[in-house]
N, C-alpha and C positions, 0 to 999 in steps of 0.2 A: 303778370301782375305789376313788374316795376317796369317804369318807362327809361330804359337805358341809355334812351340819346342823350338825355342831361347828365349822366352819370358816368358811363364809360370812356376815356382815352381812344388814342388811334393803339389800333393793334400794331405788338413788335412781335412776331414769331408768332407763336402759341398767348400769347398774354395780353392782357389791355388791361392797363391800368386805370384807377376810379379819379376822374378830378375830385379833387379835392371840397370838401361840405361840410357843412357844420349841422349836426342835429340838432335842433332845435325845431321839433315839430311837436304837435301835439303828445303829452304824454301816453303810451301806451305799455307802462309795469317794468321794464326793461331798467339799467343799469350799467353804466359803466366806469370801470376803475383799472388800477395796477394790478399785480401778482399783490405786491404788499399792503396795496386797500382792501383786497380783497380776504387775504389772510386775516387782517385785522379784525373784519366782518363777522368770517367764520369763526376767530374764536374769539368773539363778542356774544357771538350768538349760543358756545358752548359753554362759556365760563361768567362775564359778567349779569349777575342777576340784576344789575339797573338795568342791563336794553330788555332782556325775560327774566319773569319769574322763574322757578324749577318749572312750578306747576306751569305756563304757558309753554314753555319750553317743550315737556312731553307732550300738550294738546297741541304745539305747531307739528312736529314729527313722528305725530301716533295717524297709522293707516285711517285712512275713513272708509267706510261700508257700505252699500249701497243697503235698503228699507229690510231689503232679505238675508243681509247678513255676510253676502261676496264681499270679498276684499276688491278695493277701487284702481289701487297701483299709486294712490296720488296719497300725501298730505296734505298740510292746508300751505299749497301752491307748491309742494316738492315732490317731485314721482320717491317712489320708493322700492327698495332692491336689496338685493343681499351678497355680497364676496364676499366667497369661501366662508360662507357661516358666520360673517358681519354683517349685521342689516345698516342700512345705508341710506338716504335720503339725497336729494340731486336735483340741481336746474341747468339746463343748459340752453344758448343761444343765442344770435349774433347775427349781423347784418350785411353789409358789401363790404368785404374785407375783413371781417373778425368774427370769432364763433371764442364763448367763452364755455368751461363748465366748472360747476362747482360743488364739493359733496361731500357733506357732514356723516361721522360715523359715529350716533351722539352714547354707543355703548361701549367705545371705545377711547372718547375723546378726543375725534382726531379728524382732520380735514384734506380737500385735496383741491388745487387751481389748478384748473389748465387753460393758456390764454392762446390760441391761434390768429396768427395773421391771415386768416383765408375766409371768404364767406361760408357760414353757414345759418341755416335759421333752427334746426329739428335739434332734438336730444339722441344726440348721434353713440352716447357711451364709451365716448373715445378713454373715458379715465378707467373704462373696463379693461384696456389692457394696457393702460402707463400705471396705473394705481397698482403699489407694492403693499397692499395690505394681501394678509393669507399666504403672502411668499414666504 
């Protein structure tokens, strides 16, 4: 799917490093920041009712349903989960060289970053075991 020759380094050992790019393509939903923009974000998004009301607030982080009534796994744009009996919401994902995740715990108040320098694209749950909630 990606065309590697414009992208990859010569190989040293085991590694190839990415020349160097500037994203600037077409928007596709994605986001990029610090540990500390990103902190900012989540608890914007748990505390300041200028960026949400309460009420949008619970409509972004309440399960959606399919016509029959099954739970979907998604919000509106965040999968949803539960540690140790805290239900959870979460995005994760990242490109050639950085895989981010992020995950509000809006019953608990409380959030969690994790930023890697490595590619990834999926929602891998890496925060399912560095996240110290339920410990």
């Amino acid at each position: 799917m990606v065309d590697t020759k414009g992208m990859l380094g010569k190989r040293t050992g085991h590694w190839r490093a990415f020349v160097p790019f500037l994203l600037n393509g077409a928007a596709y939903g994605g986001s990029m920041g610090t540990a500390t923009g990103y902190r900012k974000y989540l608890q914007a998004l748990m505390t300041d009712d200028r960026l949400l009301s309460p009420r949008w607030r619970e409509s972004m982080f309440k399960e959606h349903c399919t016509n029959d009534g099954k739970p979907t796994g998604m919000a509106m744009s965040w999968f949803v989960g539960d540690r140790n009996g805290s239900p959870y919401v979460t995005h994760a994902g990242g490109g050639g060289g950085y895989y981010a995740e992020l995950r509000l715990y809006p019953t608990l108040a409380r959030g969690s970053v994790a930023l890697f320098n490595r590619t990834g694209v999926k929602d891998e749950r890496l925060l399912d075991e560095l996240d110290p909630v339920g410990h």
